[in-house]
N, C-alpha and C positions, 0 to 999 in steps of 0.2 A: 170497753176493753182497750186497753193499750197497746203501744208497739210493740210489734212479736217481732226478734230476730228475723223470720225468714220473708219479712213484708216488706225488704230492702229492695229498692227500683233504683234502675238505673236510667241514664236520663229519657226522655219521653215515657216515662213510667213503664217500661218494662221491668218484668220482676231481674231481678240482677241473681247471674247463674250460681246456685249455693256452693260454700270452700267444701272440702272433703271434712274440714272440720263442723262445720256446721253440721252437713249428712249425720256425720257421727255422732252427734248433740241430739237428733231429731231420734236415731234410732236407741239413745239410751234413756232419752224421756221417755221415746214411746215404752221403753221396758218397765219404767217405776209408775206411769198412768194406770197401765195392762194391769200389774200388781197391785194398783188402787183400786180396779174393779170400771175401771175409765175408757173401756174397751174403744167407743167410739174416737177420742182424743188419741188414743195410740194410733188407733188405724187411720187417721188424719196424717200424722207425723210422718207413719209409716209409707204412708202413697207420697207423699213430698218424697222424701228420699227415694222410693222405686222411681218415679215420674223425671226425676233428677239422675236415673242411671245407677244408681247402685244396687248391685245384686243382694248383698245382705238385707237390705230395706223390702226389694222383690219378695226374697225369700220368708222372711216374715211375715208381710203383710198378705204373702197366699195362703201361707198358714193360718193364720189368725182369721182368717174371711174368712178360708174350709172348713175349721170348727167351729163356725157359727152359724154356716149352713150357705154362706152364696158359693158353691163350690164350685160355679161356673166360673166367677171372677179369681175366686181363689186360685183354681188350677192354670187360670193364664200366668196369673205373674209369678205360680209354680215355673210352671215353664220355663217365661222370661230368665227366672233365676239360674234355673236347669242350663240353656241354654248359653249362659253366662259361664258357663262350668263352674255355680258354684256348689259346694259340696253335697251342702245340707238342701240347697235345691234340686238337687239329682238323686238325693233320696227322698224327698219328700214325695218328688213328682215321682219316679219311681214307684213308691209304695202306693201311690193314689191310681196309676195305673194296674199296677199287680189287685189292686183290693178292687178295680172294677173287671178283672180279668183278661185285660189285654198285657200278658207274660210277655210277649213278642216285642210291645214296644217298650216296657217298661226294664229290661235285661239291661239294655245302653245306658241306661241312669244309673241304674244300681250297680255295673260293671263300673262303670267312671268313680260313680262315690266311692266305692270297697276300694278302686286301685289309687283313690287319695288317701286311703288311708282310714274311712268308716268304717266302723266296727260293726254298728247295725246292718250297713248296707252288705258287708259280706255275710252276718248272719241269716240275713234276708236272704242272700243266693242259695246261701248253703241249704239251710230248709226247702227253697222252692226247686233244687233239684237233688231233694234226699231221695229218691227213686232211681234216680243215676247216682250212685255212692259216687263212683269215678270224680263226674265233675263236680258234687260238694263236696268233697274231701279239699281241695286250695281252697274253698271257702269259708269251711270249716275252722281249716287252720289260722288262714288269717285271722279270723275273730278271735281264737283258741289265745294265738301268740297274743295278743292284746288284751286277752283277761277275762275274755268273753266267756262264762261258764258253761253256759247252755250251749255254744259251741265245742267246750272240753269235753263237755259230753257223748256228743254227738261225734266229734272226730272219734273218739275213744271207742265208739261201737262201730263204726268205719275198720277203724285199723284192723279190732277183734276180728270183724266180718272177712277182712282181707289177711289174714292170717298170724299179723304184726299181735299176740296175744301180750306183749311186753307194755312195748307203745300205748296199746288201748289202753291196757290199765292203769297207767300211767297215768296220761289223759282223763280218763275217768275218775284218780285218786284226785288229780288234781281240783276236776270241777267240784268237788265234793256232793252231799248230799243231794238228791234231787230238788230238794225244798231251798238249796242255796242258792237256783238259779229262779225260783219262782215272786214272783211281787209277793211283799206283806200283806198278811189276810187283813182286812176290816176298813 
């Protein structure tokens, strides 16, 4: 095997600290290997870049472990990335708590992600406190204002429920059919 980019020493052979460009290289190879079916080669690239400090690389490479089943390792560098206030780690690790039913610690992630701006992660709220209409309805919304169908929905029987009969239907005209917010069969 040949020289790899990231096999650079500096002198006394320490490995020499990678540029932000390089990280960058490491996490868009890992995406066309992933896509070859090269699972292992991405999640190589991908721990370089975490191990290196970047949260995107973090974020991915806990991904990629949790649906392959080390969801131990997965969830740390969930974490790490969470931690990192990155988006898509704060929901990830979010949903990995909420799906193991710890709601309590999982709220702070998925409140961080939604107020950067996730669309999931508010749909995420809103769902998981549709029994308090109250406080899914700003969750709701936010998703709603961003396209999020299944959320126009859901605000749309909020509003009915609260009186707004205008609103809701609104809402509701907009999400359209209920089969517009569901994945394609097959």
């Amino acid at each position: 095997m040949g020289h790899m980019p990231w096999d650079r020493r500096r002198e006394g052979g320490e490995p020499a600290k990678p540029s932000p460009e390089e990280i960058i290289g490491w996490i868009n190879a890992a995406g066309r290997l992933d896509a070859q079916g090269r699972e292992d080669e991405a999640i190589s690239l991908l721990r370089r870049a975490a191990d290196a400090g970047d949260a995107d690389g973090a974020a991915l490479l806990g991904m990629m472990l949790f649906q392959r089943g080390a969801e131990d390792d997965g969830e740390a560098w969930l974490q790490r990335a969470a931690l990192a206030g990155h988006v898509k780690g704060c929901l990830w690790y979010g949903l990995l708590l909420k799906k193991r039913g710890e709601w309590t610690a999982a709220v702070p992630w998925l409140k961080q992600a939604a107020e950067a701006g996730d669309v999931l992660a508010a749909f995420s709220l809103g769902m998981s406190l549709i029994s308090q209409p109250q406080e899914a309805e700003p969750w709701f919304r936010k998703a709603a204002e961003a396209g999020h169908h299944a959320a126009m929905h859901f605000l749309g029987q909020i509003l009915m429920r609260n009186g707004d009969v205008i609103g809701g239907m609104e809402w509701i005209a907009r999400a359209g059919p209920p089969d517009a917010f569901l994945p394609p069969a097959g």
